[in-house]
RODO-2510 file (C-alpha; in nm, 4 decimals, decimal comma):
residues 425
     n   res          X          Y          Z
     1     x    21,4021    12,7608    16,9445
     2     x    21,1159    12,8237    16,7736
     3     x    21,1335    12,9327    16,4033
     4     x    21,0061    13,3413    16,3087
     5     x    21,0343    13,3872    15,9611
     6     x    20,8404    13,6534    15,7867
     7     x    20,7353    13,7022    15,4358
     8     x    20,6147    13,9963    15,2589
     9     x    20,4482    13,9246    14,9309
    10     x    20,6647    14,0601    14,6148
    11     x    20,3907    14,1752    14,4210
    12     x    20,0314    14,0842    14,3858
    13     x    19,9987    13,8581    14,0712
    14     x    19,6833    13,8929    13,9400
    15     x    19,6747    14,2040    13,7423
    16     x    19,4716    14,3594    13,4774
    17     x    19,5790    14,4213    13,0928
    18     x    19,6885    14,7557    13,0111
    19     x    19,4642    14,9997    13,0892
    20     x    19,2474    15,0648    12,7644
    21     x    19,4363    15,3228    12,5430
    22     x    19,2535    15,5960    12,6153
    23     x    19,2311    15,7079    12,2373
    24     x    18,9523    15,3626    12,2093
    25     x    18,7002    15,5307    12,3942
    26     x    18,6603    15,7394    12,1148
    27     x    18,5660    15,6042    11,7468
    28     x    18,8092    15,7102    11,4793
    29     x    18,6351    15,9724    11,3481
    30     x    18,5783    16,1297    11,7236
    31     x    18,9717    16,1431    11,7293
    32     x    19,0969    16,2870    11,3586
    33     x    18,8754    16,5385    11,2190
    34     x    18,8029    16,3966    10,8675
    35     x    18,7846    16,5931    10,5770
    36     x    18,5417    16,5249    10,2905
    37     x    18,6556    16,4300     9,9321
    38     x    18,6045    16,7426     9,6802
    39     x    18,6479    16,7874     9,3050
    40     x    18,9791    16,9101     9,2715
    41     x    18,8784    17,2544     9,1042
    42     x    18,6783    17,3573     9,4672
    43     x    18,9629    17,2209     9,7285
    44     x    19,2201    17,4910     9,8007
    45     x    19,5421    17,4366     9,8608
    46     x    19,5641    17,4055    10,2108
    47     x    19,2929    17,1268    10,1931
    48     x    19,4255    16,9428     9,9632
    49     x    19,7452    16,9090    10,1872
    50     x    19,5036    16,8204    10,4398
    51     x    19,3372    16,5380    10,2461
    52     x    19,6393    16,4018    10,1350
    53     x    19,7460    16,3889    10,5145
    54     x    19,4931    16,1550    10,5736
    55     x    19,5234    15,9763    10,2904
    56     x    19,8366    15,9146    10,4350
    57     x    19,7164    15,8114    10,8199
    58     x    19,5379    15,5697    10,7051
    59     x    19,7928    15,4142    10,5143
    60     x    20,0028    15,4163    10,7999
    61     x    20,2503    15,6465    10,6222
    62     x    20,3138    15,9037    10,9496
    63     x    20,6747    16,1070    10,8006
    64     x    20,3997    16,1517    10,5140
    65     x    20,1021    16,2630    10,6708
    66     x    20,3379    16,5186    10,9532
    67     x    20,5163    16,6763    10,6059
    68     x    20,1444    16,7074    10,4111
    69     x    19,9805    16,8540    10,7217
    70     x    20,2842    17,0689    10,8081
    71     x    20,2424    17,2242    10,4007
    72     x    19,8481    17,2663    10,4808
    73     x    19,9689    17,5050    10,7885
    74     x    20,2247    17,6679    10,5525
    75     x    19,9300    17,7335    10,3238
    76     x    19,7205    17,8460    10,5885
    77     x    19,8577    17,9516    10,9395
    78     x    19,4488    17,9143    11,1112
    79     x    19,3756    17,5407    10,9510
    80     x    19,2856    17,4333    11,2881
    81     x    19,2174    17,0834    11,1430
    82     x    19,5583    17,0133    11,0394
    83     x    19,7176    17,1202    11,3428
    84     x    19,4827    16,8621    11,5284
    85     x    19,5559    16,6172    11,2867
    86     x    19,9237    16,6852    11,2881
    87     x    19,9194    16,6478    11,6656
    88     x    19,7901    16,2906    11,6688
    89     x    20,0331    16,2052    11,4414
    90     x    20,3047    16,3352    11,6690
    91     x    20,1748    16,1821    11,9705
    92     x    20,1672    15,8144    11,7701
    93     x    20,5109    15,9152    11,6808
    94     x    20,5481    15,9394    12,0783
    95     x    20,6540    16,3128    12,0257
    96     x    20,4304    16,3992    12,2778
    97     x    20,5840    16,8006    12,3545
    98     x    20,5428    16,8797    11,9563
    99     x    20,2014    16,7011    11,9980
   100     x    20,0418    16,9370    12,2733
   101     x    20,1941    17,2317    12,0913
   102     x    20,0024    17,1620    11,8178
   103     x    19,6792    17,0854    11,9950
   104     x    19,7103    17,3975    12,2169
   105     x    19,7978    17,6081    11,8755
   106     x    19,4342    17,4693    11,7469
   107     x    19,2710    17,5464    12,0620
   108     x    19,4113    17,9093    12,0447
   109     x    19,2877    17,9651    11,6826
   110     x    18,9369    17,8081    11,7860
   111     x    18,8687    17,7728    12,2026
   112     x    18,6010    17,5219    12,1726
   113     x    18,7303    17,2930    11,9576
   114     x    18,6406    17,0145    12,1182
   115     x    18,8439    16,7221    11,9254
   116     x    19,1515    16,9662    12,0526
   117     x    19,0607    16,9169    12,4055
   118     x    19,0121    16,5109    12,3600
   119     x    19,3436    16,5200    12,2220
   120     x    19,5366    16,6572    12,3797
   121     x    19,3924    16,5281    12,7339
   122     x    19,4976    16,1787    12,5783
   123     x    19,8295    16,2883    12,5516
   124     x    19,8526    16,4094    12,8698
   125     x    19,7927    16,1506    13,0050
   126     x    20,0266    15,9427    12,7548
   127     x    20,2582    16,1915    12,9362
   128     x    20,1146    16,1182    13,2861
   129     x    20,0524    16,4403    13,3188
   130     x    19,6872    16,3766    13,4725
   131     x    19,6131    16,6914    13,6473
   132     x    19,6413    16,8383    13,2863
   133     x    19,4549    16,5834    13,1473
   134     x    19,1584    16,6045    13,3810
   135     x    19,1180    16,9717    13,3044
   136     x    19,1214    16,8953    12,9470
   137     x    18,8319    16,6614    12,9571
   138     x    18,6384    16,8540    13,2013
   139     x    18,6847    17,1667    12,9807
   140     x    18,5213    16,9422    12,6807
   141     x    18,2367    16,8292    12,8549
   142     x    18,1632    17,1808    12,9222
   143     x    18,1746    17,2510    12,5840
   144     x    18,0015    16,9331    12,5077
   145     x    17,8135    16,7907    12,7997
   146     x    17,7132    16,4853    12,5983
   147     x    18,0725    16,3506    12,5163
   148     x    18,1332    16,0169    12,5658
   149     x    18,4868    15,9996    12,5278
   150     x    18,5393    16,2480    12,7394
   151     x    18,3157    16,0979    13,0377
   152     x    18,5343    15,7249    12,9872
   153     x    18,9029    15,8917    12,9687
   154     x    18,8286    16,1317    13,2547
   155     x    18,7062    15,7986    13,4720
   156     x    19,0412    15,6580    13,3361
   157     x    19,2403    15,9688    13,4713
   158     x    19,0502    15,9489    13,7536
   159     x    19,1505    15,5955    13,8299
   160     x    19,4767    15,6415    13,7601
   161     x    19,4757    15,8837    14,0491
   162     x    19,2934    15,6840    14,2472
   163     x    18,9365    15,8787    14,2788
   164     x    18,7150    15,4842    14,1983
   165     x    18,4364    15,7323    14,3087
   166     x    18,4735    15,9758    14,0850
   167     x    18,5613    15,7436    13,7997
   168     x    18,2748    15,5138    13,8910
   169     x    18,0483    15,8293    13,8196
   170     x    18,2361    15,9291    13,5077
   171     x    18,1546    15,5203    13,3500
   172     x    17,8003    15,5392    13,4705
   173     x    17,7729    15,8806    13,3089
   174     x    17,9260    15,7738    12,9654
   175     x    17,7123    15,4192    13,0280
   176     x    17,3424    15,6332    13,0510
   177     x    17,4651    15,8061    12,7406
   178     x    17,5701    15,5200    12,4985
   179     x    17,4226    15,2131    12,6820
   180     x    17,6293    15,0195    12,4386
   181     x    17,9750    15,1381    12,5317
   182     x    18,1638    14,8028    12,6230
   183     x    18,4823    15,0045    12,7350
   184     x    18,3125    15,1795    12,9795
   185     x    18,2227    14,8371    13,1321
   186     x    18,5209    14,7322    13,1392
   187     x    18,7263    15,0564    13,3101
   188     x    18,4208    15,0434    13,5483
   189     x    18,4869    14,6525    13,6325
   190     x    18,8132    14,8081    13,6853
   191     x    18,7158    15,0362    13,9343
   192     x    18,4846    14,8461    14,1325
   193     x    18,7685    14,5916    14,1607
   194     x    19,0057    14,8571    14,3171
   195     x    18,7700    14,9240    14,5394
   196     x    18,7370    14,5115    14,6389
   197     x    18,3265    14,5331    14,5261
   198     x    18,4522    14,1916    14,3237
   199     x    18,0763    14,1116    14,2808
   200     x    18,0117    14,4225    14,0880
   201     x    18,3219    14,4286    13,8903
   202     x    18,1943    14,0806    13,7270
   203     x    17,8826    14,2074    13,6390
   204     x    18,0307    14,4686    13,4367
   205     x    18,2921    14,2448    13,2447
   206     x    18,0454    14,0015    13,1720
   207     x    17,8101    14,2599    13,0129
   208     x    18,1610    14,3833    12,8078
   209     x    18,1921    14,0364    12,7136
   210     x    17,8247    14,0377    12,5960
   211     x    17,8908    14,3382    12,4235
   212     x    18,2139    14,2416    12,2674
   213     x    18,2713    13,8557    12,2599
   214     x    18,5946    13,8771    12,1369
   215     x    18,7318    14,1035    12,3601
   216     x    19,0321    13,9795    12,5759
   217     x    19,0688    14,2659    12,7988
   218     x    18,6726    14,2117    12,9473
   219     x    18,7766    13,8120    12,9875
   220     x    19,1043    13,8788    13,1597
   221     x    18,9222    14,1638    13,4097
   222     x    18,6811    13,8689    13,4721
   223     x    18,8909    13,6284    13,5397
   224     x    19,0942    13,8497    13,7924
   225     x    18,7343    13,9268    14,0189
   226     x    18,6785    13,5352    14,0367
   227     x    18,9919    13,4460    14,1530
   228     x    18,9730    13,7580    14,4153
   229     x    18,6269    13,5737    14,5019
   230     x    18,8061    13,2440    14,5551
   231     x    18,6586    13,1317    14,2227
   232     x    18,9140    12,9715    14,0640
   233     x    18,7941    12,7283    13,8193
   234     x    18,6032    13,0216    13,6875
   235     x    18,8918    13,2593    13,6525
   236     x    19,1017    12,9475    13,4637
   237     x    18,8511    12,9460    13,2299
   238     x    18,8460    13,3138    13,1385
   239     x    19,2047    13,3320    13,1409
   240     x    19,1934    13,0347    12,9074
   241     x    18,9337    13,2459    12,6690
   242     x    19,2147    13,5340    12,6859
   243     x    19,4650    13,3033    12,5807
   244     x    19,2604    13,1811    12,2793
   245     x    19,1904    13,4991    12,1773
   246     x    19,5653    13,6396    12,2235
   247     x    19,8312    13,3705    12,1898
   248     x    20,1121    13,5650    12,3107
   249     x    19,9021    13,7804    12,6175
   250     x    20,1624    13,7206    12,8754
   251     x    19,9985    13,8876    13,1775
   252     x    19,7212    13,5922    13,0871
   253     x    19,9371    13,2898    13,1584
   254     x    20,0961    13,5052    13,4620
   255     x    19,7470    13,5361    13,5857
   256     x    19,6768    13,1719    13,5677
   257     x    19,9637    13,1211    13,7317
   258     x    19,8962    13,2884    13,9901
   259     x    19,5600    13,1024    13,9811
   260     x    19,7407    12,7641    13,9743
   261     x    19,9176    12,8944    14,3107
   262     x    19,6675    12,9265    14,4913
   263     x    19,4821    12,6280    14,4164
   264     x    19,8508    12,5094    14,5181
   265     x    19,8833    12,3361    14,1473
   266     x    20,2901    12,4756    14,1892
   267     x    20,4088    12,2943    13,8767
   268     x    20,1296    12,4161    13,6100
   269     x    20,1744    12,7633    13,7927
   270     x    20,5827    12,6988    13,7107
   271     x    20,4844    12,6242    13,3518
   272     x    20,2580    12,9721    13,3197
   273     x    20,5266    13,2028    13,5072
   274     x    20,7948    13,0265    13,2667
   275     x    20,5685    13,0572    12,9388
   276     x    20,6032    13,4348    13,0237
   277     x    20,9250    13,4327    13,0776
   278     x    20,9844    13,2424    12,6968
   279     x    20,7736    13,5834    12,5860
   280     x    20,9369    13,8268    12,7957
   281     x    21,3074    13,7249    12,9035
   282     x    21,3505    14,0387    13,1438
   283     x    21,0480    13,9965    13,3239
   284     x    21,1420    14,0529    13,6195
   285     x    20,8783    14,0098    13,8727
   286     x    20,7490    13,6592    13,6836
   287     x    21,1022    13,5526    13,7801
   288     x    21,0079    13,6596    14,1345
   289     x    20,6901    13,4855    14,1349
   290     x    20,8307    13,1937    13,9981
   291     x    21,0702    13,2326    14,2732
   292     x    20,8026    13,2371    14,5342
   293     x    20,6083    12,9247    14,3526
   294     x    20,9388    12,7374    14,4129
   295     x    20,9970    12,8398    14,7550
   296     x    20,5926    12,6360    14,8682
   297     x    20,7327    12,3378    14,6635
   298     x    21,0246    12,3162    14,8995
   299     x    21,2283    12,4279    14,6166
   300     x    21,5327    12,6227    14,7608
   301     x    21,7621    12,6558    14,5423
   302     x    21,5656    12,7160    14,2366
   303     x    21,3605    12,9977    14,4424
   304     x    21,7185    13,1187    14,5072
   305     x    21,7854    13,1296    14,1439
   306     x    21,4707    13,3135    14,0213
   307     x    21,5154    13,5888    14,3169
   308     x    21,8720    13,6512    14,2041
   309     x    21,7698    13,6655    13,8409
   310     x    21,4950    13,8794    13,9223
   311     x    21,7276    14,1085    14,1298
   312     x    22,0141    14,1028    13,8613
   313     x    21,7585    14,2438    13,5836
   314     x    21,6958    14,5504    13,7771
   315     x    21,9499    14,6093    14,0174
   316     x    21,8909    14,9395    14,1350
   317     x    21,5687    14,8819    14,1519
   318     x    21,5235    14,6185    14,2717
   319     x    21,2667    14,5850    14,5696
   320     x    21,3340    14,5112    14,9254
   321     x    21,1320    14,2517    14,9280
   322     x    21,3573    14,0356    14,6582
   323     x    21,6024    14,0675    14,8841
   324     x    21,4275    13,9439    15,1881
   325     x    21,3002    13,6718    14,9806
   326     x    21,6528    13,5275    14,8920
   327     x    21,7808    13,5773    15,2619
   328     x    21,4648    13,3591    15,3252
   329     x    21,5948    13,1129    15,0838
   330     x    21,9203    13,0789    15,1692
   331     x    21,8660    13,0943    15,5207
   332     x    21,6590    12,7706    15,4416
   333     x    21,9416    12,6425    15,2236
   334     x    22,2062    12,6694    15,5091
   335     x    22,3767    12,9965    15,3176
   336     x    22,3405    13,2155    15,6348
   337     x    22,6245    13,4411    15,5162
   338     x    22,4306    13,4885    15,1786
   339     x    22,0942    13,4849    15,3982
   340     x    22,2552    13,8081    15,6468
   341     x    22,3869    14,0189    15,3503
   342     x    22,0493    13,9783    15,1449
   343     x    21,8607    14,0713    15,5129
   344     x    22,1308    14,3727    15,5297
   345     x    22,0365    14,5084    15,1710
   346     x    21,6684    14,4804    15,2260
   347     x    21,6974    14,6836    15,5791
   348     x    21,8994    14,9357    15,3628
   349     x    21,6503    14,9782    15,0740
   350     x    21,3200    14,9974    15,3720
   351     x    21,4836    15,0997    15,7301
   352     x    21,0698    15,1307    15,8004
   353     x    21,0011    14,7319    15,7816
   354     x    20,9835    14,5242    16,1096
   355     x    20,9822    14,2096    15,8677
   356     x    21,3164    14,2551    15,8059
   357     x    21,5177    14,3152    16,1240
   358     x    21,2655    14,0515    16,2428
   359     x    21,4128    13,7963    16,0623
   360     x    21,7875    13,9651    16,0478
   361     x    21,6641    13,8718    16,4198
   362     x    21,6297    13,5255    16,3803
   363     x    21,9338    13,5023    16,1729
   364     x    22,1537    13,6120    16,3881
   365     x    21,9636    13,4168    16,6715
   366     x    22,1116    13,0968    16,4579
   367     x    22,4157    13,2457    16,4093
   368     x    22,4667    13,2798    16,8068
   369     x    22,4645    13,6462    16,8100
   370     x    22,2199    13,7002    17,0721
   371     x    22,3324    14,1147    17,1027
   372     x    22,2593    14,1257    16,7403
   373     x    21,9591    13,9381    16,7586
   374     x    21,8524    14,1926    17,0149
   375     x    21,9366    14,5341    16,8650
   376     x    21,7560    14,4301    16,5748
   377     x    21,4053    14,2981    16,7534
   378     x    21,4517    14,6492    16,9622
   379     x    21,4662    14,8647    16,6365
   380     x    21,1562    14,7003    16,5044
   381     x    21,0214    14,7733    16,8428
   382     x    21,0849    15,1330    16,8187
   383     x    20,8919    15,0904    16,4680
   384     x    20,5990    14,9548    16,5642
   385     x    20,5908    14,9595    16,9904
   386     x    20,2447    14,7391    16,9682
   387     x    20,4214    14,4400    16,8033
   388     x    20,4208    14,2025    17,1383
   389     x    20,5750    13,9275    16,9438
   390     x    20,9325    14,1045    16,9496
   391     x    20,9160    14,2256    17,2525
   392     x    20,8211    13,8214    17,3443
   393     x    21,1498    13,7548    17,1437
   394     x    21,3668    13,9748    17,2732
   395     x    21,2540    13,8708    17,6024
   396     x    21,3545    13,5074    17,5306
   397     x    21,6921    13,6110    17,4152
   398     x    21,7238    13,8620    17,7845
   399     x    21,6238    13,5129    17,9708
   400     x    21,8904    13,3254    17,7937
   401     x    22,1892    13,5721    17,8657
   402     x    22,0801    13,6202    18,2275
   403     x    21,9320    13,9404    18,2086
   404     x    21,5592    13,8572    18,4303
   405     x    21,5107    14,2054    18,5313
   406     x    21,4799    14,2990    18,1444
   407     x    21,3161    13,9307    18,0057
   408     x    21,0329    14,0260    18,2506
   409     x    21,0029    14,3336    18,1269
   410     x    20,9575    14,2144    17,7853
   411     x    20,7143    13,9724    17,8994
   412     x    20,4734    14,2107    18,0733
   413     x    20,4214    14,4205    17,7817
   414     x    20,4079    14,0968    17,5397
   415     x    20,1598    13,9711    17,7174
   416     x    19,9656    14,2941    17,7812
   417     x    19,9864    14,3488    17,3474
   418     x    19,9108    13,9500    17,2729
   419     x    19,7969    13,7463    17,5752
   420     x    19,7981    13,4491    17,4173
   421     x    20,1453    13,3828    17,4256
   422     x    20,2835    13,1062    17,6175
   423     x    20,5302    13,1870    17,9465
   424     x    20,9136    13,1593    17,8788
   425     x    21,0665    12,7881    17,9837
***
């Protein structure tokens, strides 16, 4: 009998760096509002709290610079600054609530502050809290029609939701402004690479890499759009630059592993997924990947062992797809009572996917349970009624119990779906 297994891919490995923080779209002193040095007889009281504050900030010294900026509002309930100040503290401090209090307080005691609005739209979205976020930045750019930052972390938001359009527009906007803006390259490479325009993606991280030289993020982006072009020596190359630049950039050697794989180099792509996993013990989808690398070097029992590692990390949430992975596995590996639980749990955690009563299918075709075998090709049928390959299947299975009225059946609307397919023997 002819073998039907099905994959589904776990995850797709090449990935971008974390998305720019959207706080380094905006120099500095765009973030904090800075506060000139004065003699000490002309700074009152408040200021000087204020000054000391960010004396502080810059020293790293946060518990500091909350407690000086928190005496400047004692001093002086409407020192906008100092609440906006305060507020970025806060949000470094990942108290993001306390942060947006303190940005909205400043934005009551002065509506167009703009730095208030950049704010606290990057907390926001620290928060994920993009529909907030968005209104933030579009509120600025109202105020300020010329903003930068605000153009390049709305295109952010808007990616994040999605809307490469819209966020396309935003980097082109913030591009015509300040022609010298490498991030907005780069989060526009991003864009154009969700929306598979690979070509255009490279030309904006190569003019962030002309830009910045040094920067790994522009490299990596790079190296992702030539190996979605198929240009893989290329993208090795750029991954390489990321991992001179950042020694310990995981998702760099994950990407080149991923590169390796599909140049089928499975053992350099085994020593990138495992250099990640030396940096980053609970990764759990490298382990899958590594998994997966095993499985095309024939490798059963060590793509066993990476699945079930990459399971046991996150059990509950683990992915139905680990699961049919293993059963694919051990299935291979003769474990079929392994193979049917794994195919069981994956059914349980996606009732939706014909991939996996498909090959529950085949399982229990080995396993001689035809009436199995056929209850589970019929509820993928009832999933997708155009797939002509089960009803071929369950067909086959009719023929071999007897049943010719219902094996004909099956065949007709096979062939009708997929004519191609050869008549049963």
């Amino acid at each position: 009998m002819r073998k039907m297994i099905l994959t589904a891919s776990i995850m797709a490995m090449l990935v971008n760096m974390s998305t720019i923080n959207a706080a380094e779209s905006a120099n500095a002193t765009d973030v904090m509002h800075p506060v000139k040095t004065a003699q000490a007889e002309s700074v009152s009281p408040d200021m000087a709290a204020l000054i000391a504050g960010n004396e502080s900030f810059k020293q790293q010294k946060f518990d500091d610079a909350v407690k000086s900026y928190t005496e400047a509002i004692k001093l002086n309930e409407k020192n906008t600054i100092a609440y906006v100040n305060r507020g970025i503290v806060k949000r470094i401090q990942n108290k993001n609530d306390e942060a947006v209090r303190d940005f909205s307080k400043a934005l009551l005691l002065e509506p167009k502050n703009g730095l208030a609005y950049l704010n606290r739209g990057i907390t926001y979205m620290t928060m994920q809290n993009y529909s907030e976020a968005e209104k933030d930045y579009t509120k600025l750019l109202l105020i300020d029609p010329k903003n930068v930052s605000a153009y390049i972390n709305r295109g952010v938001v808007y990616r994040f939701q999605n809307k490469y359009e819209e966020a396309i527009a935003d980097y082109t906007k913030a591009i015509e402004l300040a022609p010298e803006a490498r991030v907005a390259y780069t989060n526009r490479g991003y864009a154009y690479e969700a929306l598979q325009k690979y070509e255009d993606a490279l030309k904006d991280y190569t003019k962030a890499i002309e830009l910045a030289p040094d920067n790994a993020e522009s490299y990596n982006g790079r190296g992702v759009a030539f190996a979605k072009l198929q240009r893989y020596d290329d993208a090795l190359q750029d991954f390489g630059k990321v991992i001179e630049l950042q020694p310990k950039a995981s998702i760099a050697y994950a990407n080149r592993g991923g590169t390796y794989r599909s140049m089928k180099e499975y053992n350099q792509a085994i020593a990138d997924f495992t250099k990640v996993l030396e940096m980053e013990p609970k990764a759990g989808a490298i382990y899958a990947e590594r998994g997966i690398t095993y499985r095309l070097k024939l490798d059963h029992k060590a793509a066993v062992a990476d699945f079930t590692q990459a399971i046991n990390l996150e059990p509950q949430q683990a992915a139905a797809d680990l699961y049919n992975n293993r059963a694919i596995e051990n299935d291979l590996s003769d474990n079929r009572s392994a193979a049917l639980e794994d195919f069981t749990r994956a059914i349980s955690l996606n009732p939706k996917s014909v991939i996996y009563y498909a090959n529950r299918a085949v399982l229990y075709e080995k396993m001689g349970s035809l009436d199995k075998a056929i209850t589970d090709y019929t509820a993928g049928i009832k999933i997708d009624a155009k797939n002509g390959i089960l009803f071929y299947r369950r067909g086959m299975l009719y023929k071999q119990q007897g049943k010719t009225a219902n094996a004909e059946k099956d065949y007709k609307a096979a062939v009708l779906l997929k004519p191609d397919l050869p008549a049963y023997k």
